[in-house]
KOLBA-958318 format. One record per residue: residue number from 1; x, y, z of N, C-alpha, C in turn. Coordinates in Angstrom, 1 decimal. Layout:
! residues N
PT  num     n.x     n.y     n.z    ca.x    ca.y    ca.z     c.x     c.y     c.z
PT  NUM       X       Y       Z       X       Y       Z       X       Y       Z
...
***
This chain:
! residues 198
PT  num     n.x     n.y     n.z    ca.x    ca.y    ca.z     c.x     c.y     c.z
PT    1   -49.0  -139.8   -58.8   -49.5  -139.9   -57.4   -50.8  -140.8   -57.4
PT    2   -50.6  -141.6   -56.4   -52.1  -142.8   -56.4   -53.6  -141.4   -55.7
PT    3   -54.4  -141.8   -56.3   -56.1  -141.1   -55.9   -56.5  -142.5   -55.0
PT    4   -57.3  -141.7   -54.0   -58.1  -143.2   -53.6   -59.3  -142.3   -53.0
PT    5   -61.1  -142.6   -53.6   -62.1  -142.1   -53.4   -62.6  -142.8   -52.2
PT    6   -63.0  -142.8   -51.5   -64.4  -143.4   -50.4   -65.6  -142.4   -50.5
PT    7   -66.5  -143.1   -50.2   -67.7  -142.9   -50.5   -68.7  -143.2   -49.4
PT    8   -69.2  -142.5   -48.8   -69.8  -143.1   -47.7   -71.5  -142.6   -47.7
PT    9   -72.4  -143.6   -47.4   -74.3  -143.6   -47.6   -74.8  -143.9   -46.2
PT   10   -75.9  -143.7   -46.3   -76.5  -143.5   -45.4   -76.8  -145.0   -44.0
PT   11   -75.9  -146.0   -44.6   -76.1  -147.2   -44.3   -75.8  -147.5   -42.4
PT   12   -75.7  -147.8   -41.7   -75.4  -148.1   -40.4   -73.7  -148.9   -40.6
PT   13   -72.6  -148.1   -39.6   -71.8  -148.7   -40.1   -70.3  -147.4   -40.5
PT   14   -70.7  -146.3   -40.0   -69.9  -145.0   -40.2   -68.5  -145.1   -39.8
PT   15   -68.6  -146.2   -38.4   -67.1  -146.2   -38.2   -66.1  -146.5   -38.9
PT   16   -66.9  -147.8   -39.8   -66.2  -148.2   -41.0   -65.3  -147.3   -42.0
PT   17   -66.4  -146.1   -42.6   -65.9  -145.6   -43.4   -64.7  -144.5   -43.0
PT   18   -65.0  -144.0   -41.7   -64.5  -143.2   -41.1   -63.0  -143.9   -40.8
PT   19   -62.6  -145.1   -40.6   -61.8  -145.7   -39.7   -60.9  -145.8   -41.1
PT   20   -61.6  -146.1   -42.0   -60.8  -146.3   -43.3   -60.5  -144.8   -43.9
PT   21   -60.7  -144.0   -43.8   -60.5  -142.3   -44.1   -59.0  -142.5   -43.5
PT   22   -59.1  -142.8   -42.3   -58.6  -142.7   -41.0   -57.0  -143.2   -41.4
PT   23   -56.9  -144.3   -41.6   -55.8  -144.6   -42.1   -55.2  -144.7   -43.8
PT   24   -55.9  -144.7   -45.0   -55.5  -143.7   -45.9   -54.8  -142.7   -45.6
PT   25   -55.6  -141.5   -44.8   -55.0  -140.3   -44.9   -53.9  -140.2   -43.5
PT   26   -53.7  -141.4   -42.8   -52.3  -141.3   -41.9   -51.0  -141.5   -42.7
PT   27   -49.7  -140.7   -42.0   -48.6  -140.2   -42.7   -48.0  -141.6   -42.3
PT   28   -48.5  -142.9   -41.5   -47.8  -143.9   -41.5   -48.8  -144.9   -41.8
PT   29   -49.8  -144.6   -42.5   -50.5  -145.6   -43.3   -49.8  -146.5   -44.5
PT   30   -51.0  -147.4   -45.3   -50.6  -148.3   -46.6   -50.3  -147.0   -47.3
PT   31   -50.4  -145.9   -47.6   -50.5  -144.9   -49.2   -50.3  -143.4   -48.3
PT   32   -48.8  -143.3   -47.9   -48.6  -142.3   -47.2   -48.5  -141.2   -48.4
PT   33   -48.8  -139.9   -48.8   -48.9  -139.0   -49.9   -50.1  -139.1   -50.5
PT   34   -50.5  -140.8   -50.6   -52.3  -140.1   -51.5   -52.8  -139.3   -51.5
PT   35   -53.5  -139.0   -53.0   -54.7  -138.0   -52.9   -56.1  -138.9   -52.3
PT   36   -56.8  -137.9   -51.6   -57.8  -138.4   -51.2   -58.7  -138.0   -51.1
PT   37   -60.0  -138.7   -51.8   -61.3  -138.1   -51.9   -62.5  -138.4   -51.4
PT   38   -63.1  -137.6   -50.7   -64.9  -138.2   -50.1   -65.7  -137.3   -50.3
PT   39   -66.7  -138.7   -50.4   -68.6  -138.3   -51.3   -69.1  -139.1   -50.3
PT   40   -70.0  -138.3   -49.6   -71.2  -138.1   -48.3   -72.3  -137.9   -48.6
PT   41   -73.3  -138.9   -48.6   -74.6  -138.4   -48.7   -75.0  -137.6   -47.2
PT   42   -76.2  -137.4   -47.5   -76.9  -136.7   -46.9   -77.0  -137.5   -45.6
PT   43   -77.9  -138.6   -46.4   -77.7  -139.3   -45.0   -76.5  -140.0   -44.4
PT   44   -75.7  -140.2   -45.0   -74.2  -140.5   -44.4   -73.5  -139.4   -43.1
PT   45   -74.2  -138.1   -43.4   -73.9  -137.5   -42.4   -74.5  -137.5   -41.6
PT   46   -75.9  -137.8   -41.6   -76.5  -137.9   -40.3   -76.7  -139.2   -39.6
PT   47   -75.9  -140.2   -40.4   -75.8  -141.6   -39.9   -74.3  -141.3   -38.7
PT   48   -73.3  -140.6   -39.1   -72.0  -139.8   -38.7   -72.4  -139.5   -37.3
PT   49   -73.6  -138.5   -37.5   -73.9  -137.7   -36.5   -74.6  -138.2   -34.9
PT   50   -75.1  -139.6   -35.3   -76.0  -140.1   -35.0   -75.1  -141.7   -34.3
PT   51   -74.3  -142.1   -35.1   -73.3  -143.0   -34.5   -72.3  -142.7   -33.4
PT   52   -71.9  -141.2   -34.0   -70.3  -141.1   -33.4   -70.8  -139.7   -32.4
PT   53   -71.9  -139.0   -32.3   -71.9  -138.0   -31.7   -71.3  -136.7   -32.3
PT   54   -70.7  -136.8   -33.2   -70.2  -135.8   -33.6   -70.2  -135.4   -35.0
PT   55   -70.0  -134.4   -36.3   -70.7  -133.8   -37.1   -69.4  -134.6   -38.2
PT   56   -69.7  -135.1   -39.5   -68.6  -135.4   -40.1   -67.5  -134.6   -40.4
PT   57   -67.9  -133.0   -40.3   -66.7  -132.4   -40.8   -65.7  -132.2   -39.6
PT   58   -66.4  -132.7   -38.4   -65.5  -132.1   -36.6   -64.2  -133.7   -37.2
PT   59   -65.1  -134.9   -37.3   -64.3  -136.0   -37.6   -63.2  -135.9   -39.1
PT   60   -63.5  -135.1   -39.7   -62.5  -135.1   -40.9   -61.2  -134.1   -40.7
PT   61   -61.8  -133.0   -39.7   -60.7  -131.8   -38.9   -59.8  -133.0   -37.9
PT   62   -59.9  -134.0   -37.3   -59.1  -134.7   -36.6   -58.1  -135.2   -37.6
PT   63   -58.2  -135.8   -38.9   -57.6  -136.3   -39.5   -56.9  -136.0   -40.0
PT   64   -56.7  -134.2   -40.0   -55.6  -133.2   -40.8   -56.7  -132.3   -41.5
PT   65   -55.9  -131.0   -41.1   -57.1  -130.2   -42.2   -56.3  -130.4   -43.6
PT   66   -57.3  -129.7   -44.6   -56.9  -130.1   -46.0   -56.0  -131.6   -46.3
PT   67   -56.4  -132.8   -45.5   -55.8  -134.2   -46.1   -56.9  -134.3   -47.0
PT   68   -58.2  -134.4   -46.8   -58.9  -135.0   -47.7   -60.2  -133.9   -48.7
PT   69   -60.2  -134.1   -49.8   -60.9  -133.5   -50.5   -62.2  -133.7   -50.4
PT   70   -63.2  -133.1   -49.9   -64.6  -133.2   -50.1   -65.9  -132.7   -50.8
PT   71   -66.2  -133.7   -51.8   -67.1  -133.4   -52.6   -68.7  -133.5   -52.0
PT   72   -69.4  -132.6   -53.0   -70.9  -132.9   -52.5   -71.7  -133.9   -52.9
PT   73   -72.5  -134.5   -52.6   -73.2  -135.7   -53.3   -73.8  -135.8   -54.5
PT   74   -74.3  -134.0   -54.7   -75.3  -133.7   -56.1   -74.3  -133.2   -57.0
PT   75   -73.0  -133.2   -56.7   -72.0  -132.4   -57.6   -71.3  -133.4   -58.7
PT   76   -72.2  -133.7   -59.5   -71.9  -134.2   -60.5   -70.9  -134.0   -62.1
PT   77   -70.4  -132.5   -61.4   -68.9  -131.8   -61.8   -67.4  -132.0   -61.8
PT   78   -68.0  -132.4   -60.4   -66.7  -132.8   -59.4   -65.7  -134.2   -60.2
PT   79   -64.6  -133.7   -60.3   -63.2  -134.4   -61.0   -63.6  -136.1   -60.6
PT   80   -64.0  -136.5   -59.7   -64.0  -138.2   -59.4   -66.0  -138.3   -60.3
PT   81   -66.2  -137.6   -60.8   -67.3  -138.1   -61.8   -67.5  -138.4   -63.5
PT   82   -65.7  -138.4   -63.2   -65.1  -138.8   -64.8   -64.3  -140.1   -65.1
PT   83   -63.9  -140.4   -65.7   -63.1  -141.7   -66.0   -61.5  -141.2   -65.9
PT   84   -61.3  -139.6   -66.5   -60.2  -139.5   -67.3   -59.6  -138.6   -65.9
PT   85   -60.1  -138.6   -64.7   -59.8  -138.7   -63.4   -59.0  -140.0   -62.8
PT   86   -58.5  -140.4   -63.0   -57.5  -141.9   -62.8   -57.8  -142.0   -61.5
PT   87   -58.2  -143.3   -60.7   -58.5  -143.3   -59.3   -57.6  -144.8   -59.0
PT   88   -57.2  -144.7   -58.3   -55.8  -146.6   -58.2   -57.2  -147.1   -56.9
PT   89   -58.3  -146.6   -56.8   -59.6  -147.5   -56.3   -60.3  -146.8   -55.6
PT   90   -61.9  -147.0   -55.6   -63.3  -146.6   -55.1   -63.7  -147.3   -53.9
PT   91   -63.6  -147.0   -52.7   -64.8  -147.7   -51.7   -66.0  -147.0   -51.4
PT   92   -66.8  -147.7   -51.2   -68.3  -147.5   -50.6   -68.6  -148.2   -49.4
PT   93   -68.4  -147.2   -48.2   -67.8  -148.2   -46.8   -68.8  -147.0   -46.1
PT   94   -69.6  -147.5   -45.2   -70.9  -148.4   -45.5   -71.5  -148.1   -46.8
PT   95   -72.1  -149.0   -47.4   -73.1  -148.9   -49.1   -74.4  -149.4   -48.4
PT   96   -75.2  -148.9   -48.4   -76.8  -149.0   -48.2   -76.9  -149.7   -49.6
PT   97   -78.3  -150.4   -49.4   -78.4  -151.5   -50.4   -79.0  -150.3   -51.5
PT   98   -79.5  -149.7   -51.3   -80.2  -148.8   -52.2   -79.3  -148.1   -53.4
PT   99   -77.8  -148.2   -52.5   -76.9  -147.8   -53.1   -76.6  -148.6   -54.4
PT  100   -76.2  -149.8   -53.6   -76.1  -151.2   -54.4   -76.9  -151.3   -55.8
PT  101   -77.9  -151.0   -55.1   -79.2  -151.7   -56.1   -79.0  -150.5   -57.7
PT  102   -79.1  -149.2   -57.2   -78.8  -148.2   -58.2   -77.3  -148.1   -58.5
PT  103   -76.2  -149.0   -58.5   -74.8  -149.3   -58.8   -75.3  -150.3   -60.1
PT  104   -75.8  -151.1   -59.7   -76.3  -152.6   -60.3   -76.7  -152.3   -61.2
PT  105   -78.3  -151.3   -61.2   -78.7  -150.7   -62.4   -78.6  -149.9   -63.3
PT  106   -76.9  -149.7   -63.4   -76.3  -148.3   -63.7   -76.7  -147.1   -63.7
PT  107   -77.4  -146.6   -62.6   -77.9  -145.7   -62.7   -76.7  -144.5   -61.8
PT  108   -77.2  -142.8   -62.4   -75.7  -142.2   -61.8   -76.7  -140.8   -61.3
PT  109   -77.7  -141.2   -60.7   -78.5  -140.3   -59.9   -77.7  -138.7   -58.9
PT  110   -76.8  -139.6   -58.3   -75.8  -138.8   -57.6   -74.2  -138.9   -57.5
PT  111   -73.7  -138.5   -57.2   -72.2  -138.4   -57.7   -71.8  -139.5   -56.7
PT  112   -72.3  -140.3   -56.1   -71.5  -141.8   -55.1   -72.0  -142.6   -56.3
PT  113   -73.1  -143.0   -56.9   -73.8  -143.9   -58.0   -72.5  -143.7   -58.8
PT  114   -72.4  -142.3   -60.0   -71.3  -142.1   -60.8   -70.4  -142.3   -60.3
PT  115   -69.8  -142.1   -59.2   -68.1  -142.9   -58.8   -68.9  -144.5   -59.4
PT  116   -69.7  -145.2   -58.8   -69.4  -146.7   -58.7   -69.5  -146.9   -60.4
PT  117   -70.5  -146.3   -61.0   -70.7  -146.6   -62.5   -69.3  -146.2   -62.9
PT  118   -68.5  -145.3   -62.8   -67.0  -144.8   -63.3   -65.9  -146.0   -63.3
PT  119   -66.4  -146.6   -61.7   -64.9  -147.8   -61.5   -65.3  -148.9   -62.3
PT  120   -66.8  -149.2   -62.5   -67.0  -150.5   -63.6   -66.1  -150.1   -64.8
PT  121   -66.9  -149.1   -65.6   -66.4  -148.7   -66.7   -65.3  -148.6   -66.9
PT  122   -64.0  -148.6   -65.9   -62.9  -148.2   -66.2   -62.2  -149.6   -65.8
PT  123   -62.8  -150.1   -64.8   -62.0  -151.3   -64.5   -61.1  -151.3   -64.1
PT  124   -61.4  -150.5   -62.2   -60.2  -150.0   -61.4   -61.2  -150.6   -60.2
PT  125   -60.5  -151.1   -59.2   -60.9  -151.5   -57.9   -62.4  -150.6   -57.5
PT  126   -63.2  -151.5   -57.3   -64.2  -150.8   -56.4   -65.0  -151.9   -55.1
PT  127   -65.0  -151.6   -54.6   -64.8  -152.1   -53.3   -66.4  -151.7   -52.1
PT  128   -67.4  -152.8   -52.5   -68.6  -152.2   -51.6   -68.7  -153.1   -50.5
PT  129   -68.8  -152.0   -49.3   -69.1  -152.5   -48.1   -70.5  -152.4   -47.4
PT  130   -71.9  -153.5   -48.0   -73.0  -153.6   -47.4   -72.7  -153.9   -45.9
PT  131   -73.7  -153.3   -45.4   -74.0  -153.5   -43.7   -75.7  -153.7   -43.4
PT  132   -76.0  -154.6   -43.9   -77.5  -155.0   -43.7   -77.9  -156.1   -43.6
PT  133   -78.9  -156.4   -42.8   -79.0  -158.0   -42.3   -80.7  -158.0   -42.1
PT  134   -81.8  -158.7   -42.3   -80.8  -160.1   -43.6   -81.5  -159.3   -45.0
PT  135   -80.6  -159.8   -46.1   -80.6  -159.1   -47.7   -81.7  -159.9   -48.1
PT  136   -82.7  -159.5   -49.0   -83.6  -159.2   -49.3   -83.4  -160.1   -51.0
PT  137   -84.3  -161.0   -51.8   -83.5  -161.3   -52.8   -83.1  -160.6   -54.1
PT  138   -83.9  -158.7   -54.0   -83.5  -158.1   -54.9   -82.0  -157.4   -54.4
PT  139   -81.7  -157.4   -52.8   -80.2  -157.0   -52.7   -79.4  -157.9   -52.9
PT  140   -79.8  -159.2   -52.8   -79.0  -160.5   -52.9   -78.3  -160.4   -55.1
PT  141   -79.6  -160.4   -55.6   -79.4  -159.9   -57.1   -78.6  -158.9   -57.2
PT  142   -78.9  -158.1   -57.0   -78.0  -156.9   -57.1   -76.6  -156.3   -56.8
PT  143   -76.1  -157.6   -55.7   -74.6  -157.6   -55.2   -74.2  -158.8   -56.0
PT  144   -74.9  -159.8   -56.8   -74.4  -160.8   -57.6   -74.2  -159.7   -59.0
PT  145   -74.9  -158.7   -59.3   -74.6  -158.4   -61.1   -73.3  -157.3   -60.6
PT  146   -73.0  -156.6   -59.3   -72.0  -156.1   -58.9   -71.0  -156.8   -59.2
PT  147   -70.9  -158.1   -58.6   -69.8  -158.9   -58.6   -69.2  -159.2   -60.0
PT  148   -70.3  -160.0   -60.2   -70.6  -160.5   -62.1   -69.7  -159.1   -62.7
PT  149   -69.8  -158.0   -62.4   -69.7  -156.9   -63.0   -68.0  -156.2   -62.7
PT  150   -67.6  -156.9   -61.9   -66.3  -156.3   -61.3   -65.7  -156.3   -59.9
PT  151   -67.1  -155.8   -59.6   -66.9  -155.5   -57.9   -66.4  -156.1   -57.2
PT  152   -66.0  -155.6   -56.1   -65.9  -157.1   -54.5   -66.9  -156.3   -53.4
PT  153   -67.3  -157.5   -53.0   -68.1  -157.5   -52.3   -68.1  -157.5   -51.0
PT  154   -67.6  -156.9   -49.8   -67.0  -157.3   -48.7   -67.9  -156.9   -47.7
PT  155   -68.7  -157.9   -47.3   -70.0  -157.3   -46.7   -69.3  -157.2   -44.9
PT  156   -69.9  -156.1   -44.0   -69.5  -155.7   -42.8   -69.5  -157.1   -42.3
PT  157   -68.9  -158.0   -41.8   -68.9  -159.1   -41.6   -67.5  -159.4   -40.6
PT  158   -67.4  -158.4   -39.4   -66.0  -159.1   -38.4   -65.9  -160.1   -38.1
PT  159   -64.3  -161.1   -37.5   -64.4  -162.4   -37.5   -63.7  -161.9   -35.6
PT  160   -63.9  -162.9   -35.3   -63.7  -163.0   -33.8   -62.3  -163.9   -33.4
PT  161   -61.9  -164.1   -34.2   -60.5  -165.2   -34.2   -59.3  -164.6   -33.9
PT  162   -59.1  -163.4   -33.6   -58.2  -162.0   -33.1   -58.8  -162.1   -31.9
PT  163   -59.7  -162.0   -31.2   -60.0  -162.2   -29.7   -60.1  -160.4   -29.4
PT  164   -61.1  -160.0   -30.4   -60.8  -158.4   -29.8   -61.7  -157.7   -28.7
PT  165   -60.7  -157.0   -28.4   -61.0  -156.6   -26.8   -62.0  -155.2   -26.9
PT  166   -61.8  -154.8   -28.0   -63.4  -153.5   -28.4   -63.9  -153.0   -29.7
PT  167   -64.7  -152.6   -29.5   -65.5  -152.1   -31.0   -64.0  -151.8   -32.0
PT  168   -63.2  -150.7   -31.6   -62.4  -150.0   -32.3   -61.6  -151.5   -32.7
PT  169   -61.2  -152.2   -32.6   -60.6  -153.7   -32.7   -61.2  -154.5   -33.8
PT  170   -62.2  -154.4   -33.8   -63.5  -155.2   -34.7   -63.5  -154.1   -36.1
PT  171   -63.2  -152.6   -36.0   -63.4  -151.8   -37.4   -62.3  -152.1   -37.9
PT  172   -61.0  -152.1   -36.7   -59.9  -152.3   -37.5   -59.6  -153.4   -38.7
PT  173   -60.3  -154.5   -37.8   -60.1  -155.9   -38.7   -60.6  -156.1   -39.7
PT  174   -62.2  -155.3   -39.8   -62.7  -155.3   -41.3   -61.7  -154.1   -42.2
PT  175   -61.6  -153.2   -41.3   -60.9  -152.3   -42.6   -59.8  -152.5   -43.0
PT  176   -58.9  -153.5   -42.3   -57.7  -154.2   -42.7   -58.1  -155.0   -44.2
PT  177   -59.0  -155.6   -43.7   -59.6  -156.7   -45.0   -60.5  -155.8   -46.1
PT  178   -60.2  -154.7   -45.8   -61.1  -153.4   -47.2   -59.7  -153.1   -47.9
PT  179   -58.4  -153.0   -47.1   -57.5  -152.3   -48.0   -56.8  -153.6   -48.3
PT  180   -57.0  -154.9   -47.7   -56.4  -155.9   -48.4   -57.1  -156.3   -49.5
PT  181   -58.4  -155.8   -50.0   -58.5  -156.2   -51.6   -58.3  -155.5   -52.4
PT  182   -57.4  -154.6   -52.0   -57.3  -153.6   -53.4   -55.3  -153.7   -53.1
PT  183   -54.8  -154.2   -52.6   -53.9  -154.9   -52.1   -52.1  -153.7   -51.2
PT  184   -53.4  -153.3   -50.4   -52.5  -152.4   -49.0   -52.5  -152.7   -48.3
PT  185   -52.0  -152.7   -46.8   -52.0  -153.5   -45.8   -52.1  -152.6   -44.4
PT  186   -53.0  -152.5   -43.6   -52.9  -152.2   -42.4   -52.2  -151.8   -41.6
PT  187   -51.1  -150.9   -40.6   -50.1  -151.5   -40.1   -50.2  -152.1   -38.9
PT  188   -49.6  -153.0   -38.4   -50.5  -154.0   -37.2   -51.7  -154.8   -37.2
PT  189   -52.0  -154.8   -38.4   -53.0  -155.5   -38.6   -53.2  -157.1   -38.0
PT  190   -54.0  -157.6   -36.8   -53.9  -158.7   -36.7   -54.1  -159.9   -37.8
PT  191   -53.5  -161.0   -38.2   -53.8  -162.0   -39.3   -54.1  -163.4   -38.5
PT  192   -54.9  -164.6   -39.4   -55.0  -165.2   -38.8   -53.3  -166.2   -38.9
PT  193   -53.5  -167.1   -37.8   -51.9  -167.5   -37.6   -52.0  -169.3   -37.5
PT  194   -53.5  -169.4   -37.8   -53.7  -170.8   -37.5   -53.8  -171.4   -35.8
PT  195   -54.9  -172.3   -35.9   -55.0  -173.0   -34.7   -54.5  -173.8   -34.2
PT  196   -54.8  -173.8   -32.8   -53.5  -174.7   -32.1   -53.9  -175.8   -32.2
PT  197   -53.8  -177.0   -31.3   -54.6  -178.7   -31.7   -55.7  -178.5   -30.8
PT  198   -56.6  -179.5   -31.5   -57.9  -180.0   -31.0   -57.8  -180.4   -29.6
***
């Protein structure tokens, strides 16, 4: 059975991760049966709380009770803070740079750090989604030794060439492009189709 972690920080950017929970754990998603796992910081929830109006666990009860497995952020016990836990891929949807920066430094402070240090080491998809404007040149360094190092880098970055009609349109399209690097596919996902003549 495929595992697939998300990971979600304190970063601006919740719908993201939520949107991607979202269709993972749908019975007509890319990975209908996955196991699935999420690590919430502290402040990820109150980024949650604070974006969406509502508390992360009200938003994770919409999505099915018991779909998704929820770990604590200091629980560095927990089965996704091992290697010999097989994961088929890690996101960090939103990743605060802070996150980044202690990914970079291999540092495993908290059990979201140890997932990202785990997917280097093992050499299984990991997948970070900064949302910060403008990067700083120690985040700029720090998303290059990610890369250098494995990662992909898929910074919150929507394109407007779908012509979308609302916010919920704009998450979809980046999160289409989150499960197209680890290579799943959206369903309905808009693509580009090429332009017409000049």
């Amino acid at each position: 059975m495929d595992r697939y972690l998300v990971c979600m920080t304190g970063a601006s950017g919740a719908a993201y991760g939520l949107r991607l929970l979202g269709a993972l754990a749908s019975p007509a998603g890319p990975c209908p049966g996955a196991e699935l796992h999420l690590v919430a910081s502290a402040w990820a929830r109150r980024v949650v709380l604070e974006e969406t109006g509502k508390a992360l666990e009200a938003q994770l009860d919409a999505l099915g009770p018991d779909r998704i497995e929820v770990h604590g952020a200091g629980d560095l016990a927990a089965p996704v803070a091992s290697g010999s836990f097989r994961l088929r891929a890690s996101f960090v949807v939103p990743c605060s740079m802070g996150t980044a920066g202690a990914i970079a430094a291999g540092l495993s402070a908290n059990l979201i750090q140890r997932a990202g240090a785990v997917a280097l080491k093992e050499g299984w998809p990991l997948v970070l989604v900064p949302r910060e404007s403008p990067l700083s040149l120690p985040a700029l360094r720090a998303l290059v030794a990610l890369k250098e190092a494995g990662a992909v880098i898929l910074p919150a970055s929507p394109g407007f060439y779908s012509r979308p009609a609302s916010v919920d349109e704009l998450v979809d399209q980046l999160v289409a492009r989150i499960l197209d690097s680890v290579g799943l596919e959206l369903p309905g996902a808009k693509r580009w189709e090429g332009g017409g003549e000049e």
